[in-house]
N, C-alpha and C positions, 0 to 999 in steps of 0.2 A: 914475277913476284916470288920472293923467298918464302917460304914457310917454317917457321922454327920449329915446330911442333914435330917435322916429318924428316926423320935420318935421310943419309945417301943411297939406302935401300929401300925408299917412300914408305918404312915402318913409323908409325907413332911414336915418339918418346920427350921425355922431360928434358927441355932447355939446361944445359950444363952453364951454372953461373959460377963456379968453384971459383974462377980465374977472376972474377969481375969485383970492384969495390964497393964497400957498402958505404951506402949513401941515403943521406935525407931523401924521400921519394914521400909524394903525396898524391890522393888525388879524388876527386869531387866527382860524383855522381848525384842526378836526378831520378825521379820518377813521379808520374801523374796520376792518380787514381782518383776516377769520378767516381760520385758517390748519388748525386741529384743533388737538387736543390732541396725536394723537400727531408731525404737524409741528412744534408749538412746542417739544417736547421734544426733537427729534432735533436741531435748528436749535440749540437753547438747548447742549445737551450739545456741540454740533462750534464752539461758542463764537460762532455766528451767521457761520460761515462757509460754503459750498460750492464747488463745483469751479469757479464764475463767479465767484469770490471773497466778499470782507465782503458779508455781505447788507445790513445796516443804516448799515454807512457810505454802499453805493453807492446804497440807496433816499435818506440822505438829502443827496449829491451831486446827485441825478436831481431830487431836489422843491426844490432852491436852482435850478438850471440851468433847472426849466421855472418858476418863480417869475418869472425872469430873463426870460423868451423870451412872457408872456404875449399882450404886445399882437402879436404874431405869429400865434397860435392863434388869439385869442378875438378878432372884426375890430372891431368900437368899442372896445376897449379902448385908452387911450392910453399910449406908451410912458413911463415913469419911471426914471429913474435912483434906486434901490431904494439906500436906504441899513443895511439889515439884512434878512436869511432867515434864520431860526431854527428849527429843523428837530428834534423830539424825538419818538422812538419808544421806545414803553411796553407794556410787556405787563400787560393789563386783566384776565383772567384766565387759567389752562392754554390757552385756544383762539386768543384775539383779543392783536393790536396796535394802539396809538393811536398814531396819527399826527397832532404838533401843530405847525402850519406858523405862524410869528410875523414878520410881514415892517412894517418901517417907511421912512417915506418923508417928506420936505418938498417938496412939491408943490401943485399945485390942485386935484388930485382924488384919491380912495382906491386904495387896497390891497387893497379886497374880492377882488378878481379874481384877483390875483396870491397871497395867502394860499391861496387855492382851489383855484389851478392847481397851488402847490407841493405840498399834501396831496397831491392826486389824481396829482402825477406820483409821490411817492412812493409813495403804496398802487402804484397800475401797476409802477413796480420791483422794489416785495418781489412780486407775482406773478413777473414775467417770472424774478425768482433762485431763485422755490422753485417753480414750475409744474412741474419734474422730478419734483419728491417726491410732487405731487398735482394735479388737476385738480381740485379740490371749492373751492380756494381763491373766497372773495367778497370785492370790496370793499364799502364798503356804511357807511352814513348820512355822508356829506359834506357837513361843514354849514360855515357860517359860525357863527362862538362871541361874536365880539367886534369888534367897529369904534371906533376914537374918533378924532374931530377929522373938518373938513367940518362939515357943514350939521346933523346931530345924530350923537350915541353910540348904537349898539346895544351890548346883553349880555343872551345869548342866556337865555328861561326857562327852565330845566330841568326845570320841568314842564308846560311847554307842550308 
């Protein structure tokens, strides 16, 4: 297995895309964050707001803004000027919300990273807005869903 990350001297460095063309690239991330039943309830009844205000708008302000901010965090990642963050939270059953992060870009490399970072900064906001009401909150399975454009397509098996 190759590692792109790691020169011919096994140093760390950033993937040289200079050569490579830019191209429509997208790509779809999840994430699950339970909350309980009796949080989804009280959240849902006060119309998904609290005393820090909209919960769900501001979770998904927080996961465009760090979508935005990725090659900052994540250090090979290379900056893009992101031409879409699509951001929709769903409630999966009484307990859990889905968070699905959609970011598009014309570039030479992908969107994997920034799809990922925007899920996860939103799961992190819906904690930090309801961590009042409960400490049990988890976030939990962050995955990558979908990729297209670059060097091949992923979509993800659902029973794998």
């Amino acid at each position: 297995m190759e590692f792109t990350h790691i020169d011919k001297d096994q140093r760390p460095t950033m993937v040289d895309v200079s050569a490579k063309t830019a191209t429509q690239r997208t790509a779809i991330a999840e994430c699950y964050v339970y909350l309980g039943s009796e949080i989804m309830s009280a959240f849902a009844e006060a119309g998904w707001s609290s005393k820090k205000g909209p919960i769900l708008d501001t979770a998904i302000i927080a996961g465009t803004m760090a979508a935005k901010k990725t090659s900052e965090l994540i250090p090979f990642c290379h900056p893009l000027n992101l031409k879409s963050v699509k951001i929709e939270i769903t409630p999966v059953d009484e307990a859990r919300l889905r968070i699905e992060a959609r970011v598009k870009v014309l570039d030479q490399t992908g969107v994997e990273m920034e799809a990922l970072t925007a899920a996860s900064g939103a799961a992190l906001t819906l904690y930090d807005m309801c961590k009042a009401a409960s400490k049990n909150i988890v976030i939990e399975s962050t995955r990558l869903v979908e990729k297209t454009g670059g060097k091949s397509d992923y979509h993800l098996n659902p029973t794998a």
